[in-house]
N, C-alpha and C positions, 0 to 999 in steps of 0.2 A: 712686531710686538702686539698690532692690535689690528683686525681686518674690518675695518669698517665698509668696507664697501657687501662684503659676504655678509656682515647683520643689514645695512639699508636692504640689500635684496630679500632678505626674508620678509620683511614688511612695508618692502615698496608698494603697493595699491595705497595702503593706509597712509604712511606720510607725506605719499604726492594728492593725496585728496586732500588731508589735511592744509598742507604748504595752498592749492588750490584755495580751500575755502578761505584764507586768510587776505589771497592775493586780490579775491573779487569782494572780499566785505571794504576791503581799503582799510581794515581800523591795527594799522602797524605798531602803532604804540598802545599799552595798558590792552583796553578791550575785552573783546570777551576769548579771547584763546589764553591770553594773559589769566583773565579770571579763573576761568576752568581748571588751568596746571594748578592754578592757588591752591584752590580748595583739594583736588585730587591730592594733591601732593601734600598738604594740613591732613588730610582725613590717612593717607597710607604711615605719614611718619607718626599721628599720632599726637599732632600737635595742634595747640588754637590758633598761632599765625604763623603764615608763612608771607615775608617781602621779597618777592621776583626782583632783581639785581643783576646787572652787567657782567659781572664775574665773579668769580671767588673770592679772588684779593679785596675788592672794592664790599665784600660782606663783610670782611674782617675789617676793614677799617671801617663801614659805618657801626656797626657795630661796638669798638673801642670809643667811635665819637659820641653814640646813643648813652652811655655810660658815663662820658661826664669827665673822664680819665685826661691828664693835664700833665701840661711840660714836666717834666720829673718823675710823673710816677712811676714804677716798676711794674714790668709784665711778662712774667716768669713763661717759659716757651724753652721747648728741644732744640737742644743744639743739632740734634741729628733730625732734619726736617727739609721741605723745599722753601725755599728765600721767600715765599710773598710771606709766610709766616709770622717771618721778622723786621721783613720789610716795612709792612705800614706800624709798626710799634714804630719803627726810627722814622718812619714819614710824620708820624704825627706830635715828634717831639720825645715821646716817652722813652724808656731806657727799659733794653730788652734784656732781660736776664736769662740767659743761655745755661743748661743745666742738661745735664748727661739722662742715657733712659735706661730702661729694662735690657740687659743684655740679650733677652732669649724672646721677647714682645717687640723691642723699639719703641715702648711708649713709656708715657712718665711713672714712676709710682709717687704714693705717699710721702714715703720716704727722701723722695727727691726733691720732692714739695715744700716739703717743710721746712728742710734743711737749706733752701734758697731764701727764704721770708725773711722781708725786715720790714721798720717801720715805714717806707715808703710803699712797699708793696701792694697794689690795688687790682692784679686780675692775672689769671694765670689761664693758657690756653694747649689746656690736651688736646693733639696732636694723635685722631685713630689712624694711624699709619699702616698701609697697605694693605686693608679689610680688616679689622678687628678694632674693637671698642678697648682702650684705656680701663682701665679697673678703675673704672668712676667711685664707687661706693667710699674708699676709704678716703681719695681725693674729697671727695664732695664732705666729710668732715672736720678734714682738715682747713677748707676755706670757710666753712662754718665756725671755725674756732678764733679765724683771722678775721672776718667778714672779709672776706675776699667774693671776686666774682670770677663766672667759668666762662671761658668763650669755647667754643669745642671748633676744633678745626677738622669737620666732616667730611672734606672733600673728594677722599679716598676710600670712604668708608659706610656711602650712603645705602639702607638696606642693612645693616648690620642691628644683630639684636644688643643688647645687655641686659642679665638678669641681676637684680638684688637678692639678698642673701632671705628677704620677705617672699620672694617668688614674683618682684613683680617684673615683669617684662619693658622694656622700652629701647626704643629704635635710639641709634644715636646721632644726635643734631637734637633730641630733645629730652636730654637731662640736664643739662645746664641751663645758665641762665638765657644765653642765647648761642644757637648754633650755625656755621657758614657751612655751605657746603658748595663749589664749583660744578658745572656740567662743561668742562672743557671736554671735545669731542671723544679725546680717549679714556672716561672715565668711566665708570659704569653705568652710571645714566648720564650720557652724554649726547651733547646738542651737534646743531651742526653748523656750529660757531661758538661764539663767547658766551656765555651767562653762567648764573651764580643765584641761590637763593640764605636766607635768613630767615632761623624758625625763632621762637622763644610763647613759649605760657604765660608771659608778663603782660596785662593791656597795656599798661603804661608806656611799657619798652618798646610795644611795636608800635604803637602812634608815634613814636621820636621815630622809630629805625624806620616806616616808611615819608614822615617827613623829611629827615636827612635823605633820604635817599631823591628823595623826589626837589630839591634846591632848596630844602630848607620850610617850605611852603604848609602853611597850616590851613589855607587857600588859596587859592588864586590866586598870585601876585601881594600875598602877606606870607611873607617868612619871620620864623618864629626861630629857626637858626640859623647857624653858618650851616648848609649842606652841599650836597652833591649834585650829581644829573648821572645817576646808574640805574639804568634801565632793564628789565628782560624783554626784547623786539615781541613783539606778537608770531612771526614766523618760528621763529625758536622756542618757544610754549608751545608753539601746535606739536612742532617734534617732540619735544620731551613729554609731552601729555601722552603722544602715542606710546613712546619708549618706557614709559612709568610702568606699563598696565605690564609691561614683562620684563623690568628689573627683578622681581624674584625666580622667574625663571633661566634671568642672564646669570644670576648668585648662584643656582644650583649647577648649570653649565661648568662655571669655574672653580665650583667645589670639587665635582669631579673631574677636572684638570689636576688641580690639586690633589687629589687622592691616588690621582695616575701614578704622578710625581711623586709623592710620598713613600708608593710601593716600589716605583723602580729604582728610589736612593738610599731606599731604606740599611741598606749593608755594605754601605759608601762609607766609613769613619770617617771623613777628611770632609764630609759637608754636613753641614745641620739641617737638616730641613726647617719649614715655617713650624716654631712654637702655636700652640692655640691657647686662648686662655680660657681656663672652663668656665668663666661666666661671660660669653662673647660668643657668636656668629662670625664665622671669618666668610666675608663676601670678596677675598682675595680679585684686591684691586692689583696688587702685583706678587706671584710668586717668588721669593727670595728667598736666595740661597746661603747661609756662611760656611767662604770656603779656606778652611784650614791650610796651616805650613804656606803664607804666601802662594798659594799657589793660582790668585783668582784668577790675574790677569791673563797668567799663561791657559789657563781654560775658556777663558775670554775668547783669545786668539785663534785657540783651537775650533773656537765654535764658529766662530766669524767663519775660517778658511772653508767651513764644510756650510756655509752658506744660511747658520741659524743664528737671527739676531738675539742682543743680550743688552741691558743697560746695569746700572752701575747707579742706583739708587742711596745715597747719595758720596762724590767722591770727594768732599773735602768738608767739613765741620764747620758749621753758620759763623763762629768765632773764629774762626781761620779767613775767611771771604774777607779779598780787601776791602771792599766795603762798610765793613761792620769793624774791621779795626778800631779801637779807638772810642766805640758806640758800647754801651752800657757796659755790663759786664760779664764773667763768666763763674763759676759754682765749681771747685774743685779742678784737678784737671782734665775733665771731661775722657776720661782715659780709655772708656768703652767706646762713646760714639768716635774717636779714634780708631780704635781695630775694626769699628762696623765700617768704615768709609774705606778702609783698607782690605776688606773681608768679603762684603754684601755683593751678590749678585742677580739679577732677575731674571727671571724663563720665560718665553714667551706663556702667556696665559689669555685667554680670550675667549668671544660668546661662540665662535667657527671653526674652533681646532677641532681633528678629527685623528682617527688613532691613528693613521698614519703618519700625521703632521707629529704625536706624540713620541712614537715607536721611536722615531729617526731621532728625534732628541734626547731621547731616556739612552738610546743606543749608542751616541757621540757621549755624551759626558761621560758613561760607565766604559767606554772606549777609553777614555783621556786617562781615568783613573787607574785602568787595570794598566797602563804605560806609564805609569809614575812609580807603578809597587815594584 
């Protein structure tokens, strides 16, 4: 699904100099490779702070903790998503309210939004799933109306534009109030290890989200809260600083992946291809597929035999997970993200394919289908 060794080799001189100068400066924590991703990566998304972070998951929950957010509150989140999503809402106490998406996006609308609210409700967190921005604009009125707050769950979808119906442009991780975004190593800018960053425009919110992050500490050995110890290593900022300077050119790569795929399934009835939404950039973190009449798994298996992996983004529904039994609540009966868990497929997509790595894939599926008619 993703060839990481064929992208290090395009810019290996560059990230073993890099890794290099980190290893003889000695300064493995914070420092200056630390610094450098900051600011690079503040000035590409477009934002005034960014907090380097350990992971993902650990953005979104310091994040939930910067906010203020308490046993009980409600924090409205896709039932059709990956677990850390909802995991730290139930790590931290609060009650996660699972609510269905866009049948033809995967992401929240308005609509879904609203219709979850009650008086306990304090932050709700879109969810840009698999390269494409959430239809912020009309969300972002409707917590305006609640005073609610946004967390954006960027993880999937960093490089992705959104435009307002004003014309103005903005990357997503920084239209909301504060946004997480992971660099796990198969992401599109990904490290090569764990880390995670946390944008937001707010001064306020980022002095708490880098004190929380850093143990709470307002200095040295004076904490001012309860916090963490989530770090970005200094090796891993040199990576991703390299990687930054050509995430837009990883985005175009896989757009034209995407566009392959588009055209070779296009007169496939039996699969949907990926929706776009016209106010969105899709920097297709994974191409997915909805495959009609039951038939996913059996193309699954077809593919698998002829040697081309496929996952299965996501197969069972956050309110289904025995884990989450029991744990807040759910919004309708989530009757969509249902048929997507039973539907959705992924194709291999990456910064390395090549048309023949394509051709062979366009040529099995449309194989599998023209034997089902």
């Amino acid at each position: 699904m993703v060839d990481l060794k064929g992208q290090y080799l395009r810019v290996k001189s560059e990230i073993d100099a890099a890794i290099m100068q980190c290893l003889e400066s000695t300064s493995f924590i914070n420092g200056p490779a630390v610094q450098s991703f900051q600011k690079n990566l503040e000035s590409y998304l477009g934002v005034q702070h960014v907090i380097p972070c350990a992971n993902g998951t650990d953005a979104l929950q310091i994040a939930m903790m910067a906010l203020g957010l308490k046993p009980g509150d409600e924090v409205i989140v896709p039932a059709f998503t990956y677990v850390a999503t909802v995991e730290v809402i139930a790590l931290l106490g609060l009650n996660p309210v699972m609510v269905d998406v866009d049948p033809n996006t995967f992401n929240l609308t308005d609509e879904i939004v609203e219709r979850a609210i009650t008086a306990h409700t304090r932050a709700i967190v879109p969810v840009h799933l698999f390269g494409q921005s959430t239809n912020m604009e009309p969300i972002m009125k409707v917590t305006e109306k609640y005073n609610l707050s946004i967390i954006e769950d960027n993880a999937q979808s960093i490089g992705a534009t959104y435009t307002f119906t004003d014309d103005r442009c903005v990357k997503t991780g920084a239209i909301g109030d504060i946004g997480c975004t992971s660099f796990y190593p198969s992401k599109n800018l990904g490290a090569y290890g764990d880390g995670g960053a946390i944008c937001t425009n707010n001064q306020e919110l980022a002095n708490k989200l880098r004190m929380i992050a850093n143990h709470g500490q307002s200095e040295k050995y004076y904490h001012r809260y309860i916090g963490v110890n989530s770090r970005l290593d200094a090796i891993q900022a040199a990576i991703l600083d390299i990687k930054l300077k050509y995430l837009d050119e990883y985005a175009t790569t896989r757009q034209k992946v995407a566009a392959y795929y588009d055209e070779a399934f296009a007169e496939i009835e039996l699969l949907q291809i990926p929706v776009r939404e016209p106010n969105s950039t899709h920097v297709f973190h994974q191409y997915t597929l909805i495959v009609g009449e039951g038939l996913r798994d059996k193309l699954k298996n077809f593919l698998h035999e002829r040697g081309i992996p496929t996952m299965i983004y996501y197969p069972l529904p956050l309110n289904e997970q025995e884990a989450f039994k029991g744990r807040g609540r759910k919004v309708g009966d989530l009757l969509i993200t249902k048929e997507l868990c039973q539907s959705v497929l992924s194709l291999p997509i990456h910064t390395e394919m090549n048309e023949e790595q394509l051709s062979y894939i366009a040529d099995n599926v449309r194989e599998f289908f023209q034997k089902m008619v």
